[in-house]
N, C-alpha and C positions, 0 to 999 in steps of 0.2 A: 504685687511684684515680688519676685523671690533671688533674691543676691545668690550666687556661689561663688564665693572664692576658691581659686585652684579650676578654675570651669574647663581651661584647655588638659588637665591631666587626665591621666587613664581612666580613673572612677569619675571626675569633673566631665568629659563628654558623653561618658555613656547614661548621667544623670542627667545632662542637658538636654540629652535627645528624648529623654523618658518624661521630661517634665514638659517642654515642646509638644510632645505625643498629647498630652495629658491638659495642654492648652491651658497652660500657665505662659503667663508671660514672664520673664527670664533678662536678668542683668547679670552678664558676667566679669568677673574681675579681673583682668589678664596683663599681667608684667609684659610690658613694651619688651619685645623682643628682633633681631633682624629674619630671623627665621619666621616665616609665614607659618598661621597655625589657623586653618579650615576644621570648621566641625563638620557633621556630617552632609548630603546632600537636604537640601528644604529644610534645615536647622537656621532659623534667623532668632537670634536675640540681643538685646542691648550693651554693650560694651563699654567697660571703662578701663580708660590706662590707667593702671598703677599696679600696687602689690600689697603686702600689710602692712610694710614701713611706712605708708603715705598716709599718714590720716584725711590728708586734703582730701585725697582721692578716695576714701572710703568713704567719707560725710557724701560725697560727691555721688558712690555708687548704693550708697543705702536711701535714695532719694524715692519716697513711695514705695521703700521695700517694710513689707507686713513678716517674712521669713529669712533667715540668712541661715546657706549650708556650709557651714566651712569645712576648706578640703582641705586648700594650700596648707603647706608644709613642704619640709624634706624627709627623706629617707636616709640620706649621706652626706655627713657635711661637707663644704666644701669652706674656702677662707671668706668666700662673701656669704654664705647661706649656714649657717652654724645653727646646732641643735636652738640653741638659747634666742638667739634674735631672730630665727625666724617661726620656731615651731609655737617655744611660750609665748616669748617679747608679742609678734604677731598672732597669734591668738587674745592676748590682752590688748593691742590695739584695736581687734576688731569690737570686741567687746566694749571699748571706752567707745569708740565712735557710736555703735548702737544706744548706747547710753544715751549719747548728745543730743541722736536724732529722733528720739525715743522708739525705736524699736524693739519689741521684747521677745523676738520666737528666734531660738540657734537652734542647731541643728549639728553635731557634728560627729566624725569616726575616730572611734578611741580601736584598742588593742584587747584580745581575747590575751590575757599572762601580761597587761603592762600594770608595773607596782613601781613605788619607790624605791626600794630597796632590790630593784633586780640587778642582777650581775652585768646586765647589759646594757648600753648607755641608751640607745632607741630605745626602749621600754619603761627606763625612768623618765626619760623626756612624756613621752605619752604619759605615765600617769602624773606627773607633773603640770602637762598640758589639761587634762580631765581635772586635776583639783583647781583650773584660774578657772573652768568654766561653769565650775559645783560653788565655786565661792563668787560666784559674776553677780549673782539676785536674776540672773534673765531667766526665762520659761525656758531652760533647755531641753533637748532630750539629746543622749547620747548613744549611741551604738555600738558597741564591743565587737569587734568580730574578727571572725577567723582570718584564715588568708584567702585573699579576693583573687578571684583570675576572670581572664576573658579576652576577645579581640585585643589588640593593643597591648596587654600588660608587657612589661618584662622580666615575665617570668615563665610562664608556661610557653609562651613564643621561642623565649631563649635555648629551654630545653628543647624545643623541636629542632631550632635550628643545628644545636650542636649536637645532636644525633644524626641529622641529615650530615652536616660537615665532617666529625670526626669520628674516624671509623670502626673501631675495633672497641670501644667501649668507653661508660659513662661513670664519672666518679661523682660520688655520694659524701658528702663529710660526714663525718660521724656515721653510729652503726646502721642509718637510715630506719629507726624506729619510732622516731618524735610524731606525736599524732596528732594530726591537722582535721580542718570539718571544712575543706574546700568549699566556698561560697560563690559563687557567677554572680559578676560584677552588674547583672541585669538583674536577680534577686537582693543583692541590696540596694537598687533602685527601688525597687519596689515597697521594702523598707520605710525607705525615707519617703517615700511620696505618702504611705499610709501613714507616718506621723505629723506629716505640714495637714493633712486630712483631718484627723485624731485630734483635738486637744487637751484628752485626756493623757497622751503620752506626755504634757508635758513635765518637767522635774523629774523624769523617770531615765533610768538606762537599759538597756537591755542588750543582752549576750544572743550575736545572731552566728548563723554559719548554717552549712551545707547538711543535707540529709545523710551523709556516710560519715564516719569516724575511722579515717587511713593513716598508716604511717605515709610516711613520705615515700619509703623504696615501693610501698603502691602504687602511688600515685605515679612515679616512674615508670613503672609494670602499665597503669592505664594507658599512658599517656604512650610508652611503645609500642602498645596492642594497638591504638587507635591513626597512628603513622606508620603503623606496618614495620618497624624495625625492634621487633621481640628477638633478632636474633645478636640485639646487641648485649654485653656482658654488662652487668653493675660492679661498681668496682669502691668499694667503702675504704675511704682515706680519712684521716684523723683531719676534723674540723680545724687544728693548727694548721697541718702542711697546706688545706687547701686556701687558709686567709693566706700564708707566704707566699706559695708558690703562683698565684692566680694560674691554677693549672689548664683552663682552656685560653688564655690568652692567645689571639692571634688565629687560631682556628674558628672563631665566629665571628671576624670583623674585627680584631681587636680586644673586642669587649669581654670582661672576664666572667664567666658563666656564674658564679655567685660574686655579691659585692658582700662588703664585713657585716653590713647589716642581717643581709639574707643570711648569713650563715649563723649569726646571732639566732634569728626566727626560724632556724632548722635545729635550735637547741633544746628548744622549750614546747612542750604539748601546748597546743590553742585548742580546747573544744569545748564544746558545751551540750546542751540534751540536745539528742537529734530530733526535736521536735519543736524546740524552741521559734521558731519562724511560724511553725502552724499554728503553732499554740497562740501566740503575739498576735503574728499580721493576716493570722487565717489563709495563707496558704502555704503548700508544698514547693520548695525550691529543685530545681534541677540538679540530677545526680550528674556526675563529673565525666564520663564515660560518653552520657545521653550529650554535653556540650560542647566537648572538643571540636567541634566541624571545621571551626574554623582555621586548625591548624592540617598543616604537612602542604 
């Protein structure tokens, strides 16, 4: 049996479905919620309420689990879900529970630029989170990686939409030159299914991401070409004005097209050899142009 906590999240279903695929049997962790949360169609696996605060409930879902992938975490704090009690605190409770029930194989996603001492508070939390789980004693392996996209994210969805929604052109923080190695959130499934396979990955990390090495205002440029609205203008605002001013607020729902974090992660190059996935997990990941489909 193979635990995922975080299993309803972006990268958490699209691993479920892949691991389901792959005919593992599958316990997922999922925070009682009133909002209904369906995976996808013919996706059945075992369910436990709780979260990482519940030890009860983690003894309870590491029950006959041989792997755990930990997803859960935040991106953004909010007053109940803070960097500290949910990303470390809950990371070291999952690890004390595994302990208890002796379980030894984690599994989890660290950050391509997360250090101690970065200027940015999401990337000390990660590597904060990556040293409770290098100092745990469990068989871990950890995965560094770039920025993840795909169905569902909100991220490359959000810019489709606000190009669809607002008309006259797209702003950029900062000079849009930060360089990313865009990763499809179905190549780091793939990933992790070759290390629960592998156990020689364990106590190993490895730096994964996407076959190209783009700034960001590329990936913009792909991602226009690929929704047909290349005839919109990029428009580069200082990374300040746009954490003040949430400058698409209200033109996509509401929701402000970067949150503080993203714009954090639009500061910093994330990449690594563009080979590093072939070289590792023996294959070629999909270039970012080839997997848009699913947008516009």
């Amino acid at each position: 049996m193979i635990l995922v906590t975080g299993a309803t999240g972006f990268i958490g279903q699209h691993l479920v479905k892949h691991l389901v695929d792959a005919q593992y049997p599958v316990c997922g962790l999922i925070r009682p919620s009133p909002r209904e949360r369906a995976f996808a169609p013919g996706v059945r696996i075992h369910v436990v309420a709780g979260d990482v605060d519940d030890l009860p409930a983690l003894r309870v879902a590491l029950y006959q689990v041989t792997h755990v992938i930990h997803l859960a975490g935040v991106w953004e704090e909010t007053e109940r879900d803070t960097f500290e009690a949910t990303n470390i605190q809950g990371t070291q409770n999952v690890i004390d529970a595994m302990k208890e029930v002796g379980t030894r194989r984690l599994i989890t996603i660290s950050s391509i630029g997360a250090h101690t001492h970065s200027a940015f508070p999401y990337m000390r939390i990660k590597a904060q989170v990556d040293d409770v789980v290098e100092a745990s004693d469990l068989d871990y392996t950890m995965l560094e990686s770039s920025a993840v996209y795909g169905p569902g994210d909100n991220w490359t969805e959000t810019i489709d939409l606000a190009l669809r929604r607002f008309p006259f052109f797209f702003p950029i923080p900062g000079d849009g030159r930060v360089r990313l190695q865009p990763l499809h959130v179905s190549d780091l499934a793939r990933c992790i299914l070759a290390c629960i396979a592998d156990n020689k990955t364990s106590r190993k990390t490895y730096a994964v991401g996407g076959p190209q090495h783009l700034t960001y205002d590329d990936m913009i440029n792909t991602i226009m070409q690929v929704t047909h609205h290349t005839h919109r203008k990029r428009y580069l605002r200082p990374a300040s004005a746009v954490r003040w001013s949430n400058f698409m607020r209200g033109f996509i729902g509401g929701q402000a097209l970067y949150t503080n974090t993203q714009i954090d992660l639009l500061s910093i190059d994330r990449t690594t050899n563009l080979d590093a996935i072939s070289f590792q997990f023996g294959f070629t990941p999909i270039r970012l142009a080839q997997a848009l489909t699913y947008l516009g």
